[in-house]
Legacy VTK file of the C-alpha trace (Angstrom):
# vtk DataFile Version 3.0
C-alpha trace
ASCII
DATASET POLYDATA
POINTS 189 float
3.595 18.966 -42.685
1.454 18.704 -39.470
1.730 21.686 -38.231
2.682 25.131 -39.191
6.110 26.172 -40.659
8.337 26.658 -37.874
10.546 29.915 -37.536
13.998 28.888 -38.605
15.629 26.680 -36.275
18.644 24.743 -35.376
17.561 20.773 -34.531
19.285 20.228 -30.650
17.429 17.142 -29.266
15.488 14.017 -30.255
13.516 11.795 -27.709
12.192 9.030 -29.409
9.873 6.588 -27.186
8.728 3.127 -28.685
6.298 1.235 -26.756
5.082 -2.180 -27.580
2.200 -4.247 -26.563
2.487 -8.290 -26.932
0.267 -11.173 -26.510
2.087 -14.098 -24.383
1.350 -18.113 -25.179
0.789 -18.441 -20.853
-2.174 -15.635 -21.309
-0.556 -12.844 -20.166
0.648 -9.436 -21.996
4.199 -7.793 -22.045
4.707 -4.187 -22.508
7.226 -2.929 -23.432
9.094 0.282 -23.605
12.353 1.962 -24.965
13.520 5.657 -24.602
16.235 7.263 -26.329
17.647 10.932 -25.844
20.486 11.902 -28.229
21.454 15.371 -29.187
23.304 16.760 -32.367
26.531 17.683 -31.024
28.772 15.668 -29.380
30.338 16.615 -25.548
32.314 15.689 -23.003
31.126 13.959 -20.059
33.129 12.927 -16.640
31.549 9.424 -16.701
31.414 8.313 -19.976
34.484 10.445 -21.636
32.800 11.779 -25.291
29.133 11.558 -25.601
29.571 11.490 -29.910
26.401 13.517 -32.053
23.769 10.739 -32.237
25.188 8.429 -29.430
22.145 8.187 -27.133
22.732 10.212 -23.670
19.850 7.790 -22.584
18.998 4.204 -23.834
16.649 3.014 -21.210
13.964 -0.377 -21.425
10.889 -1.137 -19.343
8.857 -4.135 -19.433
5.595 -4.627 -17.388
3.973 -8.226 -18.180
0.221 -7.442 -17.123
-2.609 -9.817 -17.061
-6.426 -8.800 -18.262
-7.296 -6.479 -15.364
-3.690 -4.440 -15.881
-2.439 -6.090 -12.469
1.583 -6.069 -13.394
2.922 -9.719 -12.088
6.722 -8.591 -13.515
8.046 -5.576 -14.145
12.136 -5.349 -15.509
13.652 -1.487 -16.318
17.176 -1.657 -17.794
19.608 1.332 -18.506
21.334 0.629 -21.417
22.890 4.172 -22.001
22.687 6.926 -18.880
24.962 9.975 -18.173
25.904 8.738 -15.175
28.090 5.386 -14.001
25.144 5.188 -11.079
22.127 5.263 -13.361
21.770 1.705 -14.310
21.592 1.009 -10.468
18.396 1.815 -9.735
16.623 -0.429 -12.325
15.612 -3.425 -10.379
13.742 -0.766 -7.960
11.325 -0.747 -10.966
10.499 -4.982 -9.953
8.747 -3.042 -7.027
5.623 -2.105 -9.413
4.263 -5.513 -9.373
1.623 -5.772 -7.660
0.238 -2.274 -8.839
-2.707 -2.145 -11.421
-2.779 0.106 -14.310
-5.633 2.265 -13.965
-7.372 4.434 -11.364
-4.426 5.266 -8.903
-1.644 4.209 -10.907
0.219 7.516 -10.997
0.077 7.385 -7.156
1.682 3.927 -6.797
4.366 4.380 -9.380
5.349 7.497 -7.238
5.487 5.909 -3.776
6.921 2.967 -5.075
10.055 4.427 -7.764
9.249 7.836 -7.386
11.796 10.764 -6.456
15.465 9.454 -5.718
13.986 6.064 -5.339
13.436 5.505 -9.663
14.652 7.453 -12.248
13.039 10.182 -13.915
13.163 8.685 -17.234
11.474 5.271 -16.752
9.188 6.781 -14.825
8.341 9.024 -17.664
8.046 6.240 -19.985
5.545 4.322 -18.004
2.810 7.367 -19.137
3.090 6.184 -22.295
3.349 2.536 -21.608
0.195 2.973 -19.801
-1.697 4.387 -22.454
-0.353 1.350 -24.706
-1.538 -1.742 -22.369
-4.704 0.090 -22.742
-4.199 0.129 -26.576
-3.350 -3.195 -26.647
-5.977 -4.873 -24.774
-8.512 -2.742 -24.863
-9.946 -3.716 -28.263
-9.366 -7.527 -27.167
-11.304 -6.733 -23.222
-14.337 -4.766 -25.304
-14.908 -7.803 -27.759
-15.697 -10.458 -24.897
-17.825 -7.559 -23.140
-16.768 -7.632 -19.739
-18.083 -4.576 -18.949
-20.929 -5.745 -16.420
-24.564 -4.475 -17.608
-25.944 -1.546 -16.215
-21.615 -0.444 -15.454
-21.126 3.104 -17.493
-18.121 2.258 -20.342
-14.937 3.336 -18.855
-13.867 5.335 -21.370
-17.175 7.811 -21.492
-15.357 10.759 -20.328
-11.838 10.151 -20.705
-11.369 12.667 -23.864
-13.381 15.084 -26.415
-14.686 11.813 -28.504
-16.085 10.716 -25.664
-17.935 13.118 -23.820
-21.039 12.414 -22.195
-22.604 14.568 -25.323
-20.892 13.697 -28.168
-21.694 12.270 -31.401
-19.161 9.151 -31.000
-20.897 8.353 -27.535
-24.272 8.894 -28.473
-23.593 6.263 -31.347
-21.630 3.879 -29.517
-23.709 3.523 -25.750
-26.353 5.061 -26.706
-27.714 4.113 -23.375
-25.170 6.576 -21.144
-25.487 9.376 -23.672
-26.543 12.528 -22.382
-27.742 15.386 -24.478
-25.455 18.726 -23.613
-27.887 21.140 -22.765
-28.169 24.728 -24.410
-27.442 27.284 -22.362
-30.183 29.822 -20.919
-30.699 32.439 -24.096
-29.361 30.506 -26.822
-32.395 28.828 -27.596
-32.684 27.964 -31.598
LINES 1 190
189 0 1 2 3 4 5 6 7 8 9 10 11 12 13 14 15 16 17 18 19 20 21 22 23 24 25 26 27 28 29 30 31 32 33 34 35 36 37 38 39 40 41 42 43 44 45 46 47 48 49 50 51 52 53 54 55 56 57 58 59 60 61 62 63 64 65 66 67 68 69 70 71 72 73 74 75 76 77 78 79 80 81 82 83 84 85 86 87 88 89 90 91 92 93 94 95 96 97 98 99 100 101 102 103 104 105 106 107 108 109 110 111 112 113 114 115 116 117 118 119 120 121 122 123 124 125 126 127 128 129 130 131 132 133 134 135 136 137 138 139 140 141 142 143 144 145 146 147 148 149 150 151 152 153 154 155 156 157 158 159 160 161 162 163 164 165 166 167 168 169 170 171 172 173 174 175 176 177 178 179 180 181 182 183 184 185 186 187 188
């Protein structure tokens, strides 16, 4: 088990979030998303009638199709499953994020533009994650034809503990933009 053994518990809730990342034939990239909330007891709801154990409160798709530099040209949200009639409604607010780019001031945009009462908490949730996977997904593909221009710090120095200015990872892999953490005043070896 990953972590420790819990106390003893009763299981209530699953969210389960699957996000995709695809290379297209016209050069582009779709990514995808898909967020499901069920619980383990069924109830009654006053749009839907019986919400059954297992039956997903929320069933809810994204898609952002994103070229190199994470500039969204479509974007398509669907609600498959909400808990209200009205939910589904507000998906083709979500074609509003083209346009945007994925990266510094992204969290911004997606809140001016589907933010609030005019998105949906749950796709906006799920575009964290789809987010993190367009950088997953081209990433790897971006670094191998080095368009970082020379002498332009890596973008991701900094963005976690691997890779700190200081770290070991860094240090090995731009060698160049490492800097050595410095000891503190009395802790000389």
């Amino acid at each position: 088990m990953p972590l420790s053994a819990p106390a003893e518990r009763e299981h209530v809730h699953t969210r389960s979030i699957e996000c995709s990342g695809y290379r297209r034939t016209d050069g582009l990239w779709d990514i995808e998303g898909h967020l499901v909330d069920t619980k383990t007891y069924g109830f009654d709801n006053q749009d839907r009638g019986r919400v059954e154990a297992g039956e997903p409160v929320h069933g809810m798709w994204l898609r952002l199709t994103i070229d190199d530099d994470f500039l969204i040209h479509e974007a398509e949200a669907n609600t498959e499953f909400g808990p209200y009639r009205l939910c589904g409604d507000i998906a083709p607010n979500f074609a509003g994020l083209k346009g945007l780019t994925i990266g510094p001031g992204w969290r911004r945009g997606v809140h001016a533009t589907v933010g609030g009462t005019k998105g949906c908490t749950h796709l906006v949730e799920l575009l964290g994650p789809m987010a993190t996977t367009a950088f997953q997904t081209l990433w790897p593909l971006i670094a191998r034809r080095g368009k970082r221009p020379e002498g332009q710090r890596p973008a991701l120095m900094g963005s976690c503990h691997a890779y700190a200015e200081d770290s070991p990872i860094s240090r090995r892999q731009w060698p160049d933009y490492f800097k050595a953490r410095e000891t503190p005043p009395g802790r000389e070896a």
